[in-house]
C-alpha positions as CSV (number, residue, x, y, z in Angstrom):
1,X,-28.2,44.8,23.5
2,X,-24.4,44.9,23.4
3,X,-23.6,41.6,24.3
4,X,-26.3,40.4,21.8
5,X,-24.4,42.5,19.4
6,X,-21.1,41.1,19.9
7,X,-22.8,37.3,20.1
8,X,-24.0,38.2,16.4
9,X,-20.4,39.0,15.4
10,X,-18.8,36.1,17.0
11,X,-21.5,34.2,15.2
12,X,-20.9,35.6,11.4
13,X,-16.9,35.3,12.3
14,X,-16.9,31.5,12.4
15,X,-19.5,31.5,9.8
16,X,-16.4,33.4,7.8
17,X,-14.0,31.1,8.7
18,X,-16.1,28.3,7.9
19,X,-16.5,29.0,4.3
20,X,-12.8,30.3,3.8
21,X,-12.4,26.0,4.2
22,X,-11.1,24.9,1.4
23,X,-13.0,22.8,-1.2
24,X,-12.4,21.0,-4.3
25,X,-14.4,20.0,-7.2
26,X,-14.2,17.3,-9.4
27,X,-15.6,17.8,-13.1
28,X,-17.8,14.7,-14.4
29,X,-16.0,12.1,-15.5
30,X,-18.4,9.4,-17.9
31,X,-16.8,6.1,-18.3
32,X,-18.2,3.7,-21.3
33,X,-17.3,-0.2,-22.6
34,X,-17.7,-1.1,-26.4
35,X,-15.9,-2.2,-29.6
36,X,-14.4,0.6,-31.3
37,X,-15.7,1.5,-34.7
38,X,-13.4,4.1,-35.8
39,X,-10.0,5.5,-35.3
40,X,-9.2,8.5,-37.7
41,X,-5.6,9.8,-37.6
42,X,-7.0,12.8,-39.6
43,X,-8.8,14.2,-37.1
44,X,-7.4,12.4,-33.7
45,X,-10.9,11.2,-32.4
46,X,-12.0,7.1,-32.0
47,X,-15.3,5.9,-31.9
48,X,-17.4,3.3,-29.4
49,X,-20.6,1.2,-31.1
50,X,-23.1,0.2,-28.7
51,X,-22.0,2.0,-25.9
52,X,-22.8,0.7,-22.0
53,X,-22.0,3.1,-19.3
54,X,-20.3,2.1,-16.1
55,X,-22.0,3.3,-12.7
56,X,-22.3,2.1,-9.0
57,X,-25.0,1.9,-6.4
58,X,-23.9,2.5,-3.3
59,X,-26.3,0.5,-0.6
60,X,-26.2,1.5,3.5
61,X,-24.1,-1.7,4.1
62,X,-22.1,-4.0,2.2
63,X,-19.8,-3.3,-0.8
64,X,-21.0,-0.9,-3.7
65,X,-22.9,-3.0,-6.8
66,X,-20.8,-2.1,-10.0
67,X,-22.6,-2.7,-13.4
68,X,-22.5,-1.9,-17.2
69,X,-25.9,-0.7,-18.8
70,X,-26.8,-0.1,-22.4
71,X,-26.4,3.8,-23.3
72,X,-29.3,5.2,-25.4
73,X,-26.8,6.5,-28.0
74,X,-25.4,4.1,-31.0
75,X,-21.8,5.4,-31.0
76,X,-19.8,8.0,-29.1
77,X,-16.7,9.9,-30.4
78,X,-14.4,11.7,-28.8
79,X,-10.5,13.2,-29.3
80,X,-7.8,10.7,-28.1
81,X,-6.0,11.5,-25.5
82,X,-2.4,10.8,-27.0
83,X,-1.2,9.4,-30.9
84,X,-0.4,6.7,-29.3
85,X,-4.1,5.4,-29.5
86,X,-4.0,5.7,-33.4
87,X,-1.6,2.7,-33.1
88,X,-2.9,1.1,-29.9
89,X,-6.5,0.5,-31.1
90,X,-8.0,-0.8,-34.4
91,X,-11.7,-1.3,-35.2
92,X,-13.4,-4.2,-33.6
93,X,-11.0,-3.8,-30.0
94,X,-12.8,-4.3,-27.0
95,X,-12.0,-1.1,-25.4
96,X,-12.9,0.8,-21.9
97,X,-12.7,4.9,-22.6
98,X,-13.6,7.6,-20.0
99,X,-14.3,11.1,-21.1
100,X,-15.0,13.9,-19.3
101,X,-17.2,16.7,-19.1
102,X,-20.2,14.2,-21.0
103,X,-20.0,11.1,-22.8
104,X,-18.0,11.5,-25.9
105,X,-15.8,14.1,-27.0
106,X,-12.8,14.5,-25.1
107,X,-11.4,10.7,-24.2
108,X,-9.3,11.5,-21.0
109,X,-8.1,7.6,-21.0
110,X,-8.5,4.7,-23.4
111,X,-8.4,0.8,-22.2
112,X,-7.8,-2.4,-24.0
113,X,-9.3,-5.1,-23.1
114,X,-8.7,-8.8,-23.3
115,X,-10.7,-11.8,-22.8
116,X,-14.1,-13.4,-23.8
117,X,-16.5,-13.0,-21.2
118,X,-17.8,-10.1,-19.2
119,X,-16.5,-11.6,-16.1
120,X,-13.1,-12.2,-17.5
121,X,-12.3,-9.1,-19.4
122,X,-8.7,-7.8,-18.1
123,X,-7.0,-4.4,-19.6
124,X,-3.5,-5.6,-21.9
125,X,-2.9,-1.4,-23.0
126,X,-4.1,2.0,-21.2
127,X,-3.7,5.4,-23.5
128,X,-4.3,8.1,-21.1
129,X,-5.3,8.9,-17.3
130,X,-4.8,5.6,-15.5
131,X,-7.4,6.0,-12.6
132,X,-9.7,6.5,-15.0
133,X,-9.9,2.8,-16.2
134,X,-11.9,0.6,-13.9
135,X,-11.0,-2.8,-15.1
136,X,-8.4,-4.6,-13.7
137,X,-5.1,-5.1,-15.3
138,X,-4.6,-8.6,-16.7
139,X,-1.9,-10.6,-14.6
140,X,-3.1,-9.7,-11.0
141,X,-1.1,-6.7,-11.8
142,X,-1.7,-2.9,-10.8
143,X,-0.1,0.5,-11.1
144,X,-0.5,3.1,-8.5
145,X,1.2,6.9,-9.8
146,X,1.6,10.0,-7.6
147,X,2.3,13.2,-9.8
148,X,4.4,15.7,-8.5
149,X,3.4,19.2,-9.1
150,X,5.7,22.0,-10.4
151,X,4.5,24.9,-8.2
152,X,6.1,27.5,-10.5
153,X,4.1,26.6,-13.4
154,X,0.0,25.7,-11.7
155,X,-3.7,27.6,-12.2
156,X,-6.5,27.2,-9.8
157,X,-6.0,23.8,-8.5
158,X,-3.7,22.3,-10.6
159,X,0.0,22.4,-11.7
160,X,1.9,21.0,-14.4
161,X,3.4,17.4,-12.9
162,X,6.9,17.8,-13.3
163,X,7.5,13.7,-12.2
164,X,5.4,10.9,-10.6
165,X,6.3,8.5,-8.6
166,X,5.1,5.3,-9.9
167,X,4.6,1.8,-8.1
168,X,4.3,-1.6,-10.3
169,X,2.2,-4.4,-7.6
170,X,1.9,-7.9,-8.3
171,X,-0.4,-9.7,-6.5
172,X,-0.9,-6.9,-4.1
173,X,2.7,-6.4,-3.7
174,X,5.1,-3.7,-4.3
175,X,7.7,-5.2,-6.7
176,X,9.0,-2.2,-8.0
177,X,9.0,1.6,-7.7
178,X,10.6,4.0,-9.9
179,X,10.0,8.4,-10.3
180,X,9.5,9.4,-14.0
181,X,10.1,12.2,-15.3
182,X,7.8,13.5,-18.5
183,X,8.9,11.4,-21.6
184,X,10.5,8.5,-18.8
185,X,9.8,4.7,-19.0
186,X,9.8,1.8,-16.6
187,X,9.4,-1.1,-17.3
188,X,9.4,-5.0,-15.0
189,X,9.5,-8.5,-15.9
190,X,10.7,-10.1,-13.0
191,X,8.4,-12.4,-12.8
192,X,8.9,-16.5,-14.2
193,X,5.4,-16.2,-16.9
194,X,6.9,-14.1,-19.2
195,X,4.8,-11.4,-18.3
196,X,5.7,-7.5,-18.0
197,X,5.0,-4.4,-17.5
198,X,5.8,-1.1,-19.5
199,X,4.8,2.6,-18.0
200,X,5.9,5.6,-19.9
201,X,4.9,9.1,-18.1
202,X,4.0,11.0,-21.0
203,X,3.4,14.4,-19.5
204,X,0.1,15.2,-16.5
205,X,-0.8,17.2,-13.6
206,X,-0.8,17.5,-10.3
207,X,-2.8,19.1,-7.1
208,X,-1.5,22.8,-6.4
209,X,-2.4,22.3,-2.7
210,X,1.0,21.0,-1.4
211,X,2.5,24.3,-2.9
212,X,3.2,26.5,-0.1
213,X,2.4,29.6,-2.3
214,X,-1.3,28.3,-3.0
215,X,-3.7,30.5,-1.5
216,X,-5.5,28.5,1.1
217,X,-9.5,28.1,0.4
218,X,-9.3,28.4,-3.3
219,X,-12.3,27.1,-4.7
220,X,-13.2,25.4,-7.9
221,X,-11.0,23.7,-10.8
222,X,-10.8,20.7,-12.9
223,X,-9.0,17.3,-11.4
224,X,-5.5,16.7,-12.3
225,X,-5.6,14.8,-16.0
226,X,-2.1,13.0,-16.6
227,X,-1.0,11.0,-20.0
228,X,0.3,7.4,-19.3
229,X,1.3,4.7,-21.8
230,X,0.8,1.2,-19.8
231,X,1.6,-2.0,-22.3
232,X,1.1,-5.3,-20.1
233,X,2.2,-8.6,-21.5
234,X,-0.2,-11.2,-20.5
235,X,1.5,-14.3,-18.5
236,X,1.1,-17.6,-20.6
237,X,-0.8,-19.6,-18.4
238,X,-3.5,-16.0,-19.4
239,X,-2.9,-16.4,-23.1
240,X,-3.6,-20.4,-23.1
241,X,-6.2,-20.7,-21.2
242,X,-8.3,-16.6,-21.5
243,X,-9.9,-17.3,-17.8
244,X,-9.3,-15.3,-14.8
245,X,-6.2,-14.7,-13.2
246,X,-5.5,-14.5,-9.0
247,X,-7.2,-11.3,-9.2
248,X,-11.0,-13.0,-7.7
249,X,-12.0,-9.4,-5.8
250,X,-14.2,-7.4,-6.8
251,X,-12.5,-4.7,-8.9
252,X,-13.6,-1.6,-6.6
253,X,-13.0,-4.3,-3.6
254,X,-8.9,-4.7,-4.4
255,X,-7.6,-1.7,-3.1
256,X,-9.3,1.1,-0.7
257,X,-8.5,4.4,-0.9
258,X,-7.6,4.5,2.6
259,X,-4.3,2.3,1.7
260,X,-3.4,5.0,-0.7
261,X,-1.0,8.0,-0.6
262,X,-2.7,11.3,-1.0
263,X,-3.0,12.1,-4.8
264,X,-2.5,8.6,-5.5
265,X,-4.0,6.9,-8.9
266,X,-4.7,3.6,-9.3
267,X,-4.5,1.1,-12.6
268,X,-6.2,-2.2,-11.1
269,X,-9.9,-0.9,-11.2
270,X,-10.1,0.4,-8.0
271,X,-12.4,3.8,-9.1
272,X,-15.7,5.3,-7.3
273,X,-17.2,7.1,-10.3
274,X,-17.1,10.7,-10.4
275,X,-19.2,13.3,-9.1
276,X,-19.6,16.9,-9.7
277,X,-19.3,17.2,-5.6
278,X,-16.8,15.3,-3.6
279,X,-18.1,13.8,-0.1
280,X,-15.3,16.4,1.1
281,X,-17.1,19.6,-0.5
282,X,-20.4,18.4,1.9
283,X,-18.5,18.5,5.5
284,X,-17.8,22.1,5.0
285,X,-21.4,23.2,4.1
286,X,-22.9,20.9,6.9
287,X,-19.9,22.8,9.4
288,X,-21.2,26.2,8.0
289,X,-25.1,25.5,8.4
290,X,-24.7,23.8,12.1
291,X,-22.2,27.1,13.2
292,X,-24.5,29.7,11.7
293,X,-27.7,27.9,13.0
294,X,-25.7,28.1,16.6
295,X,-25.1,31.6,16.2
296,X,-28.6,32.8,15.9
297,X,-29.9,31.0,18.9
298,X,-27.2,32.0,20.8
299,X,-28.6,35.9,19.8
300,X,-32.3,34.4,20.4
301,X,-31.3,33.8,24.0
302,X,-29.1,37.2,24.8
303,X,-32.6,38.7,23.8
């Protein structure tokens, strides 16, 4: 009976441990393509006609299938997510928008886009949370921005960003890399097509978890949301002609996660949609059930 007893201890102890793992969550993000209909400074919100929502299937092998489909609702509105957008965006503009929480309400980032054809629309201007966008930037170019967290100033699992480190790519290369600060701009044109690229850091957030004083497990909390400007001045050859650029992947295909810093986001339409459970909130419960599962038929047998 005792060592059955203390095989039930050991057994609830790693079942403890187990669920002290830490685990994220990641609020629903909803991400839409339409022409806007409205932009009202007098009450900060824009509105999308004839929504189509942007989702992914996700077969056993092979890439993931990408596709817009026709929303049930006419319009959406939401809040911008910076003044800028009351200048950026005028009614009739192609534009991208990803809100989150639902469809509508709160816009958390706000895409131009440019071109005449479904297969050739490229973004020109992103208001907002860049990762959130995932259309390609026009010009075979891409942004990828690491925000910094201030660990004096975070809740839960996020802090406020007190820089990010942003990288401007050009054809899948790094041609320039530059830390902003909030209110900081960078901008490239190094390139012979009279085409550039403009970033301003407006202000974001930033993952609490490389904080040393974060307590370790904490559970729950919104993603980081951070405010970019992007302005991208098409190349010529992309103005005369409106057909694709270099860019000929896939957008989820150009960049994997994997080639990514931690924290990373990524203007070039690299994006797996959001989910209200990461693939990393899974492992621990499968960990938990197999260890707790162990335990008891380790008791079954002392007996």
């Amino acid at each position: 009976m005792k060592k059955t007893s203390q095989v039930l201890i050991i057994a609830i102890t790693l079942f403890l441990c187990c669920i002290a793992v830490p685990v994220s969550a990641v609020v629903l993000e909803v991400t839409v393509k339409g022409p806007v209909g409205t932009v009202m400074p007098s009450t900060n919100t824009l509105t999308i006609n004839n929504p189509q929502q942007y989702g992914c299937n996700y077969p056993a092998s092979g890439n993931p299938v990408c596709s817009w489909t026709p929303m049930n609702a006419t319009t959406l509105t939401g809040t911008i997510p910076d003044l800028a957008a009351l200048t950026v965006f005028k009614p009739g503009d192609l534009t991208v928008a990803t809100s989150i929480g639902g469809a509508g309400e709160t816009w958390i980032a706000l895409a131009k886009l440019y071109g005449s054809r479904a297969n050739e629309e490229y973004v020109t201007d992103i208001v907002g949370n860049i990762d959130s966008i995932p259309t390609p930037l026009i010009g075979d170019y891409a942004i990828i921005a690491v925000t910094v967290p201030d660990c004096t100033n975070c809740t839960g699992t996020t802090c406020t960003a007190k820089s990010t480190d942003v990288k401007i790519m050009s054809s899948g290369m790094m041609v320039m890399e530059k830390t902003l600060a909030p209110g900081e701009t960078l901008t490239y044109n190094g390139r012979n097509d009279a085409s550039s690229v403009t970033v301003t850091f407006v202000k974001g957030q930033a993952l609490s978890a490389s904080c040393p004083q974060v307590q370790q497990g904490m559970v729950g909390g919104i993603q980081p949301v951070s405010d970019y400007l992007v302005t991208v001045v098409p190349p010529i050859s992309s103005v005369q002609t409106n057909i694709r650029t270099a860019t000929t992947t896939r957008p989820e295909e150009a960049l994997t996660a994997a080639a990514l810093p931690t924290g990373a986001t990524v203007a070039s339409g690299t994006m797996v949609p959001a989910t209200t459970t990461q693939k990393s909130d899974i492992i621990p419960i499968v960990v938990i059930g197999a260890v707790f599962v162990g335990g008891l038929i380790l008791v079954r047998r002392r007996e």
